[in-house]
C-alpha positions, 0 to 999 in steps of 0.5 A: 830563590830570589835573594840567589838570583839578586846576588848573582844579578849584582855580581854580574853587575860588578863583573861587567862593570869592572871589565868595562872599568878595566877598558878604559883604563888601558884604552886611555893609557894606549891613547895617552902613549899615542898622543906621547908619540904624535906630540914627538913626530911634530917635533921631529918634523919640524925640525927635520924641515928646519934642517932641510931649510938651513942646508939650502940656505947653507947652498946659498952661501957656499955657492955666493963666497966660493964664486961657483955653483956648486951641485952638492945638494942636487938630491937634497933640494929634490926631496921637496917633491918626494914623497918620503917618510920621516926616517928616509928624510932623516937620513937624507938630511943627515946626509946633507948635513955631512955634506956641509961640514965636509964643504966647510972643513974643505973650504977654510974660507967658510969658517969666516962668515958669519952666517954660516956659523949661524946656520952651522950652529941652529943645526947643532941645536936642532940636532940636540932637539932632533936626539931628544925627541927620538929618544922620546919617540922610541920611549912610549913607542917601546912602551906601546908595542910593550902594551899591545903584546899583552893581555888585556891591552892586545885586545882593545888594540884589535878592536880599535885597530891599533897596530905596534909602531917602528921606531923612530930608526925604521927598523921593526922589531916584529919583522923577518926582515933582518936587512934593516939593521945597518949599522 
C-alpha cells in the first residue's frame, strides 16, 4: 500500500511538474514574440519620426527656393500635438511624402538643390527601413495571434492578460469590422 501511494506521489510530482515545464516554455515563446514586436515598434517610430523631420525640413527648403510660403504641410506640421497612433502617423506621413514628391514633380527647380535630394533620398532609405520593419512586425504578431488562439498558449495569455495584436496596417483580423479594409 505504501509503495501504491508513493508511486502515485511521483506521478503526480511529474505531471505537475511537466505542466509547470510546459508554462514556461510557451510563456517565454509569447514574451520572446512580444520583445520581436516591440524591438519592430521602436523602429518603426524612429523612423516614422525621421520622415516627419525630413518633410518639415523639406517645407523649408521648398518654401526658401519658391520664394513663397507654401501652406502644404499645415496639417503635417500639427501632428506634432496629436495624440495619434503609429498606423494614423503612418498614413499622414505617407501623405506627406506624396505631397513633397508631387511638389517636387511640379516644381523642376527642386531637382537642382542638393539638399533636397538628400532629404528626397533619407526618405527612400527610411522607407526601406520602415517596409522592413512592417514586414517584421506583422511576421511575430501573425505568430502571437497564431499562439493565442490555441491550447495551451490561449490559457497563459488569459492569465497573463495577453491580448492578440493589429497588425502593423490597423486592420484587426478578429473584428466585425469589415470598413478597414481600404485598399
Amino acid at each position: 500500500m505504501n509503495t501504491v501511494i508513493l508511486i502515485l506521489i511521483l506521478v503526480i510530482i511529474v505531471l505537475v511538474g511537466l505542466v509547470i515545464v510546459g508554462y514556461i516554455i510557451n510563456y517565454n515563446k509569447i514574451q520572446f514574440l512580444n520583445i520581436k514586436i516591440n524591438e519592430s515598434e521602436h523602429i518603426i517610430d524612429e523612423n516614422l519620426r525621421k520622415k516627419y523631420d525630413l518633410i518639415i525640413r523639406s517645407q523649408t527648403i521648398i518654401d526658401k527656393l519658391l520664394k513663397k510660403e507654401v501652406s502644404y504641410f499645415k496639417e503635417l506640421k500639427k501632428l506634432k500635438d496629436e495624440d495619434i497612433s503609429n498606423f494614423d502617423l503612418d498614413r499622414k506621413i505617407s501623405e506627406g511624402e506624396n505631397l513633397v514628391n508631387q511638389v517636387k514633380n511640379d516644381y523642376k527647380s527642386l531637382n537642382d538643390n542638393e539638399e533636397f535630394q538628400e532629404i528626397l533620398d533619407n526618405l527612400k532609405e527610411a522607407d526601406e527601413v520602415l517596409d522592413a520593419s512592417k514586414a517584421f512586425y506583422n511576421k511575430y504578431t501573425t505568430e502571437t495571434n497564431m499562439l493565442l488562439k490555441k491550447f495551451p498558449t490561449n490559457i497563459i495569455g488569459l492569465i497573463h492578460r495577453i491580448k492578440t495584436r493589429n497588425y502593423f496596417d490597423g486592420k484587426n483580423m478578429f473584428d466585425d469590422e469589415i470598413n478597414d479594409f481600404k485598399l
